[in-house]
C-alpha atoms as a printed R data frame, in Angstrom:
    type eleno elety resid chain resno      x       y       z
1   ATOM     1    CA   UNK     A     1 33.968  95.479 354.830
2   ATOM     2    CA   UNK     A     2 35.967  97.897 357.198
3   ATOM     3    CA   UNK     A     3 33.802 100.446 356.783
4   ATOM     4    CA   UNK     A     4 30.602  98.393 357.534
5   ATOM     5    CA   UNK     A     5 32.292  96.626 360.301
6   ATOM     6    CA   UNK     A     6 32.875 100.509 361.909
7   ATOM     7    CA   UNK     A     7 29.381 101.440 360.809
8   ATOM     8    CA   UNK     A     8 27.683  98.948 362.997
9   ATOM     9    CA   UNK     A     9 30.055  99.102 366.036
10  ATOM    10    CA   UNK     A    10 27.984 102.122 366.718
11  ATOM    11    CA   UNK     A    11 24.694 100.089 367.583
12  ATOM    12    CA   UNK     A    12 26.485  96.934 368.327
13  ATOM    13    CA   UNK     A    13 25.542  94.594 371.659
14  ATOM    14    CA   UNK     A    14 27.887  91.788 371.482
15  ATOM    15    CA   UNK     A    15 29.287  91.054 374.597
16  ATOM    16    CA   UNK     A    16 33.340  90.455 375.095
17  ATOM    17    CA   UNK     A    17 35.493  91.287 378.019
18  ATOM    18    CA   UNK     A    18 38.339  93.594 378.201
19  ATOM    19    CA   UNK     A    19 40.700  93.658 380.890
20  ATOM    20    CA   UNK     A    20 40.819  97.028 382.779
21  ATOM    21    CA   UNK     A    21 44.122  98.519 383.680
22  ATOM    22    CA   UNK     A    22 45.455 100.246 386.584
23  ATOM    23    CA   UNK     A    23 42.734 100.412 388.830
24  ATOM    24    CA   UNK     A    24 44.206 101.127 392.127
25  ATOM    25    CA   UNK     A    25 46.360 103.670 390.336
26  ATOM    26    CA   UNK     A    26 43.526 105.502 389.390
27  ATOM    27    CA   UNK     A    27 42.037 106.068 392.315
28  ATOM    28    CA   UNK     A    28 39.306 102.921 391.153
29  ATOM    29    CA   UNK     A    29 37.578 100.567 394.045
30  ATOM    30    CA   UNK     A    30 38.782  97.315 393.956
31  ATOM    31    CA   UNK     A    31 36.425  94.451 393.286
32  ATOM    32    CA   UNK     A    32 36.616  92.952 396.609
33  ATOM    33    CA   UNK     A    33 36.379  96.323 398.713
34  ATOM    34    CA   UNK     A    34 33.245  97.442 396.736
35  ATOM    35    CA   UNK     A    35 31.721  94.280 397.837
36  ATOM    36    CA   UNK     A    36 32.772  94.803 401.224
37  ATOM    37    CA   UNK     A    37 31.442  98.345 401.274
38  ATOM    38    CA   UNK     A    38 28.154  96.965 399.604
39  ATOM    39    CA   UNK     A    39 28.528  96.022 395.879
40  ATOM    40    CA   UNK     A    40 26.374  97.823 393.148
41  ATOM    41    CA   UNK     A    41 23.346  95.625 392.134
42  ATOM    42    CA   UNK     A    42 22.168  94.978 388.514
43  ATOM    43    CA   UNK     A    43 19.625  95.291 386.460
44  ATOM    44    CA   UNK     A    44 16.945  92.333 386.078
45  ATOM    45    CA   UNK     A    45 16.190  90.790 382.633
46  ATOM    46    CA   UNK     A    46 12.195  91.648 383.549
47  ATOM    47    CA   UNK     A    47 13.288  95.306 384.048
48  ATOM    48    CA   UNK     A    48 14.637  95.693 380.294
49  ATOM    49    CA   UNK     A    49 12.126  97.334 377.965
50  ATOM    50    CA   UNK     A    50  9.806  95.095 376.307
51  ATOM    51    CA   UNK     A    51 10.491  93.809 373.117
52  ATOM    52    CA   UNK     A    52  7.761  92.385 370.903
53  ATOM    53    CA   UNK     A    53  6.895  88.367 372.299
54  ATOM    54    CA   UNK     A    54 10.423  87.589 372.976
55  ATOM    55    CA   UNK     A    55 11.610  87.208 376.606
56  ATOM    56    CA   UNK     A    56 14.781  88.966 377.895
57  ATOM    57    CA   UNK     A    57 17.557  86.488 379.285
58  ATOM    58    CA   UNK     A    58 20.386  88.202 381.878
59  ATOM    59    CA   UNK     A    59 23.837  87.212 381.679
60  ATOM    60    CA   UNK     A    60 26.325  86.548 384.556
61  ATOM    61    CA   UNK     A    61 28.073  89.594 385.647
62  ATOM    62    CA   UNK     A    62 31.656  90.016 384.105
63  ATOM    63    CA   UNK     A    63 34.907  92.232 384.506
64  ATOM    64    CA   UNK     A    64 35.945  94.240 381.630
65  ATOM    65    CA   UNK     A    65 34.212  96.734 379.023
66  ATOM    66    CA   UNK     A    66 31.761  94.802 376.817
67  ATOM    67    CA   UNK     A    67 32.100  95.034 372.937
68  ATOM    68    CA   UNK     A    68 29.210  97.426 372.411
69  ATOM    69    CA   UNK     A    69 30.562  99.748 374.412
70  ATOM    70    CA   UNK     A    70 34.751  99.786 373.445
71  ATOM    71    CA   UNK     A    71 34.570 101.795 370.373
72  ATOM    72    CA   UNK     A    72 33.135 104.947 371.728
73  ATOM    73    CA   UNK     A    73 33.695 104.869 375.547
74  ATOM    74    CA   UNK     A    74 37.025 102.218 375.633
75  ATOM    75    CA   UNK     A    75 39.129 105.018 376.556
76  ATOM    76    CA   UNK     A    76 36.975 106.429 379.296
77  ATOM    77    CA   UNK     A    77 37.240 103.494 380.955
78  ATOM    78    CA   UNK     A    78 41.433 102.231 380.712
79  ATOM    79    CA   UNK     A    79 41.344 103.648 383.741
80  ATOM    80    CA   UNK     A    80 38.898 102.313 385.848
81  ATOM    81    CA   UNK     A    81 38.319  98.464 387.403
82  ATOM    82    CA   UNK     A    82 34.655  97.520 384.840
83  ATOM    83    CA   UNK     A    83 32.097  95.231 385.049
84  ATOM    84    CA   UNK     A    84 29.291  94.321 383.340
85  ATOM    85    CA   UNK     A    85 25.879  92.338 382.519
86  ATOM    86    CA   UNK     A    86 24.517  91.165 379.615
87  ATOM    87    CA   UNK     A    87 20.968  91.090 378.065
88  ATOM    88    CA   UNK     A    88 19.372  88.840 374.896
89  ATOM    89    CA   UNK     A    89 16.795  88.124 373.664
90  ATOM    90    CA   UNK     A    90 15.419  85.380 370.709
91  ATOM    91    CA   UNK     A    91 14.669  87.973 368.059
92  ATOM    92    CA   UNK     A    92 16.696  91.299 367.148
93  ATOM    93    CA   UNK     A    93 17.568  93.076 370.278
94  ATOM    94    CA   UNK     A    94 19.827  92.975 373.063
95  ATOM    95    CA   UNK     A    95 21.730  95.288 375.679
96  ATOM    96    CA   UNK     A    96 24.270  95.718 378.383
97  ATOM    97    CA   UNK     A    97 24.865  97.116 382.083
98  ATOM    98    CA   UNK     A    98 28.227  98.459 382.216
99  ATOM    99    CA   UNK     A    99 29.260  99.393 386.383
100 ATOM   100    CA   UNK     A   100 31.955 101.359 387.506
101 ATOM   101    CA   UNK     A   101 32.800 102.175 391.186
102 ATOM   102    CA   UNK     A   102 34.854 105.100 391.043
103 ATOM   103    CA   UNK     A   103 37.332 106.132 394.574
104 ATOM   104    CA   UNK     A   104 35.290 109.641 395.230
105 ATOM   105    CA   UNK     A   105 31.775 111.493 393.746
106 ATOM   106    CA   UNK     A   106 34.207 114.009 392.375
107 ATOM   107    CA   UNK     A   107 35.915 110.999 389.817
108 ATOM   108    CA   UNK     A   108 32.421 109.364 389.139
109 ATOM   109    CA   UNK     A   109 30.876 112.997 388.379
110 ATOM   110    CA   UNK     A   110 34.205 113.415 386.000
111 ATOM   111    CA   UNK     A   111 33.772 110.017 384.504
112 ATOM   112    CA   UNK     A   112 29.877 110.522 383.418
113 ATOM   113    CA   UNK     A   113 30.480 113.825 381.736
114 ATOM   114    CA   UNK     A   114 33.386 112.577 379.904
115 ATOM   115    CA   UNK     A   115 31.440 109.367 378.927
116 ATOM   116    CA   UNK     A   116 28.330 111.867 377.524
117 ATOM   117    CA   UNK     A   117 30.500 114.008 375.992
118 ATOM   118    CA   UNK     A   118 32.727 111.141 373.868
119 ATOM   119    CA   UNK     A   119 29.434 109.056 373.397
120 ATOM   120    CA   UNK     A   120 27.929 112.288 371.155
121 ATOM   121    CA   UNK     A   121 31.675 112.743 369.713
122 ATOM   122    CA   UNK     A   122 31.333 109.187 368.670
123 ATOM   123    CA   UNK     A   123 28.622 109.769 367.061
124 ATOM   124    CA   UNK     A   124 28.853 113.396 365.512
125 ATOM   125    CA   UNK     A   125 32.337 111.702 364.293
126 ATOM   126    CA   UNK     A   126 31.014 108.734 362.197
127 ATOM   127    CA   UNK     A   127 31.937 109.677 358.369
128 ATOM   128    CA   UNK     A   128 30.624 106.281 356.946
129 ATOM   129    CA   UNK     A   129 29.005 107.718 353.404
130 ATOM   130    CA   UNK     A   130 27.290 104.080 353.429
131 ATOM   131    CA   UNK     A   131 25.175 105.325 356.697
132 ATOM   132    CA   UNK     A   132 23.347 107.535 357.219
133 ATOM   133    CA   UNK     A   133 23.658 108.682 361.371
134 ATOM   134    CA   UNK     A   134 20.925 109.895 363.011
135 ATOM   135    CA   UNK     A   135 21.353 111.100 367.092
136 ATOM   136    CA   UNK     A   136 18.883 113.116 369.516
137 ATOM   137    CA   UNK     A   137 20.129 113.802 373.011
138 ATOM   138    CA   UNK     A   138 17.146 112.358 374.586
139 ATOM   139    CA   UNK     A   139 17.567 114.701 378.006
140 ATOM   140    CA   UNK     A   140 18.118 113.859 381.412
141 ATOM   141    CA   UNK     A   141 16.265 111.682 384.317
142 ATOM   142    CA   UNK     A   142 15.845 113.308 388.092
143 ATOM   143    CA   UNK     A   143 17.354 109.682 389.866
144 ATOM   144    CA   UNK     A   144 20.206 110.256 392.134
145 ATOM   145    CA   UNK     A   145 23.193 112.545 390.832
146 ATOM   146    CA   UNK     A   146 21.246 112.299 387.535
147 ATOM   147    CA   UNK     A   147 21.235 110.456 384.105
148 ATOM   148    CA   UNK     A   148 21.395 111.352 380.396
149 ATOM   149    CA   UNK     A   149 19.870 109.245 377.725
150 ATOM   150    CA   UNK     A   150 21.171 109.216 373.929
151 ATOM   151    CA   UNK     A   151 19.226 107.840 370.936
152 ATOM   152    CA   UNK     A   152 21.110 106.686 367.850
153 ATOM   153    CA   UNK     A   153 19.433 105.237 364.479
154 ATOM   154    CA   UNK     A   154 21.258 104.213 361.427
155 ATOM   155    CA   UNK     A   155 20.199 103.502 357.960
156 ATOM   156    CA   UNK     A   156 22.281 101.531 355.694
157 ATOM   157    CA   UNK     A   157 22.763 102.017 352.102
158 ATOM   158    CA   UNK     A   158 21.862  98.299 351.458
159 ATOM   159    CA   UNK     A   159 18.389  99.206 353.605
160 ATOM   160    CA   UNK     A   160 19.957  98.072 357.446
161 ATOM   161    CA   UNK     A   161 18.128 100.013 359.990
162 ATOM   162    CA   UNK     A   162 19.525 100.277 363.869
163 ATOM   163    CA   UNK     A   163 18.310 101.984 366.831
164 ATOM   164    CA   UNK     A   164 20.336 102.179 369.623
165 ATOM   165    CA   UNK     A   165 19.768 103.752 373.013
166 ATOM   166    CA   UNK     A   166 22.405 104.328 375.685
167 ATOM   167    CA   UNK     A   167 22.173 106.313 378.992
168 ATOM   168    CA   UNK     A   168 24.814 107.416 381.406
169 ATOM   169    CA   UNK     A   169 23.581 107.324 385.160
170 ATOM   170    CA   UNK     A   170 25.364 108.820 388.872
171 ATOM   171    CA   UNK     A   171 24.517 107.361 392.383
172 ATOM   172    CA   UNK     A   172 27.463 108.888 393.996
173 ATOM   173    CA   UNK     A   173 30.774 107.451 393.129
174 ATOM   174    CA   UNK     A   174 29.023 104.706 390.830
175 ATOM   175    CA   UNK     A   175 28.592 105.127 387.466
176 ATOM   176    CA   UNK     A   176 26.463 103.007 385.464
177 ATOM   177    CA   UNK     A   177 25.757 102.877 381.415
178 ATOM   178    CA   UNK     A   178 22.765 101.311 380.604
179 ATOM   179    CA   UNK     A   179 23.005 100.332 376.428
180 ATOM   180    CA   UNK     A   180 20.231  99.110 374.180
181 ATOM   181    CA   UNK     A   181 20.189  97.958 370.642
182 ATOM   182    CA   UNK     A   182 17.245  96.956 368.316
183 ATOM   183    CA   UNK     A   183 16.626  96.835 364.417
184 ATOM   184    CA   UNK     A   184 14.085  99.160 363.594
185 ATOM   185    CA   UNK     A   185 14.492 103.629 363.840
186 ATOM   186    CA   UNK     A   186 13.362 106.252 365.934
187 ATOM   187    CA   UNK     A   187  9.305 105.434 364.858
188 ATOM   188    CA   UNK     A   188  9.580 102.141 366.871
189 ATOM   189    CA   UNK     A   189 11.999 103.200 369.718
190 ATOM   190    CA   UNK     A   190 10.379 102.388 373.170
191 ATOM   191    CA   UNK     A   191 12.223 105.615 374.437
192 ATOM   192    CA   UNK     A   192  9.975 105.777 377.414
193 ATOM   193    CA   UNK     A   193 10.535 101.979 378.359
194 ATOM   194    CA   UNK     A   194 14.419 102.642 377.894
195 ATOM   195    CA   UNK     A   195 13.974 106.053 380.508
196 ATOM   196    CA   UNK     A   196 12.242 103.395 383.270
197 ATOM   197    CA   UNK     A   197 14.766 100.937 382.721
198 ATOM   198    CA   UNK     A   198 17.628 103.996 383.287
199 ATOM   199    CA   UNK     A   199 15.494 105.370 386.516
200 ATOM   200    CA   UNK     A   200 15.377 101.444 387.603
201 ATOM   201    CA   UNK     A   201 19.356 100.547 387.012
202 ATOM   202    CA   UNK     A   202 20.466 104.002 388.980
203 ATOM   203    CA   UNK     A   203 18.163 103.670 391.899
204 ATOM   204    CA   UNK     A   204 19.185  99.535 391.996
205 ATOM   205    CA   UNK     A   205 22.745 100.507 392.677
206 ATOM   206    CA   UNK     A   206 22.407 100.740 395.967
């Protein structure tokens, strides 16, 4: 059961909030002086890639790192003052938008290189011999300071199939991780949908 439980964290979208510690130390913006500077703006449910018939339903914004996102990137973020948004649908997909308002470009550029580089050590990492691990570094977008898109699919040894798709964007000193989740492999991923949806969520920022 552990090892199935750590198999699926890797293309899990549940959403669960986790507090983030020492902000100001860290050099992070506040909550209340990044909406006095003009607060980052989120992603629209009608802006997630399509999935199927079902219709995408957007969460209320919340503090802290969602669940998704705490295995691979949790330490990334200790630092940093997080919030997020989450996505669902009816049928077998969902996602989140994870924000992060660093104090300077030089921090946010920091922060989106580490969170590419731990997202494919994540990955690389996963020694499950129950799943099989599939990634593809999906290459970068030309929106802002720039974005990277990962693709992940999993195949169970009891026939579970995952695809997830995760992308790490820059506007500045704003960071934003855009992560997707649907059953299904690489055949069916809407990798072109998920790329709009990246270019949308960086450019919405600000």
């Amino acid at each position: 059961m552990l090892k199935h439980t750590r198999a699926r964290t890797l293309t899990a979208l549940a959403v669960a909030g986790l507090t983030a510690l020492s902000a100001l130390a860290a050099g992070a913006v506040p909550a209340a002086a990044a909406k006095a500077s003009g607060a980052p703006k989120y992603l629209s449910a009608n802006e997630l890639p399509p999935y199927l018939s079902s219709t995408w339903t957007a969460g209320k914004i919340e503090d802290g790192v969602p669940e998704g996102l705490q295995y691979c990137l949790g330490d990334a973020f200790l630092a940093y003052d997080v919030n997020h948004r989450s996505f669902r649908t009816d049928l077998e997909a969902g996602a989140t938008q994870t924000v992060v308002v660093t104090g300077s470009d030089s921090k946010a550029k920091a922060l989106a290189t580490r969170l590419n580089k731990d997202f494919q050590k994540c990955v690389s990492e996963s020694s499950d011999p129950d799943v099989e691990v599939e990634y593809r570094d999906l290459g970068t977008l030309p929106v802002e300071e720039g974005a990277r898109v990962h693709g992940v699919a999993s195949v169970a040894s009891w026939g579970a199939m995952d695809l997830r798709l995760l992308s790490v964007g820059r506007d500045g000193r704003t960071v934003t991780v855009v992560d997707y989740g649907q059953f299904g492999g690489f055949k069916k991923a809407p990798v072109k949908a998920f790329k709009k949806t990246t270019t949308t969520a960086v450019n919405k920022l600000y």
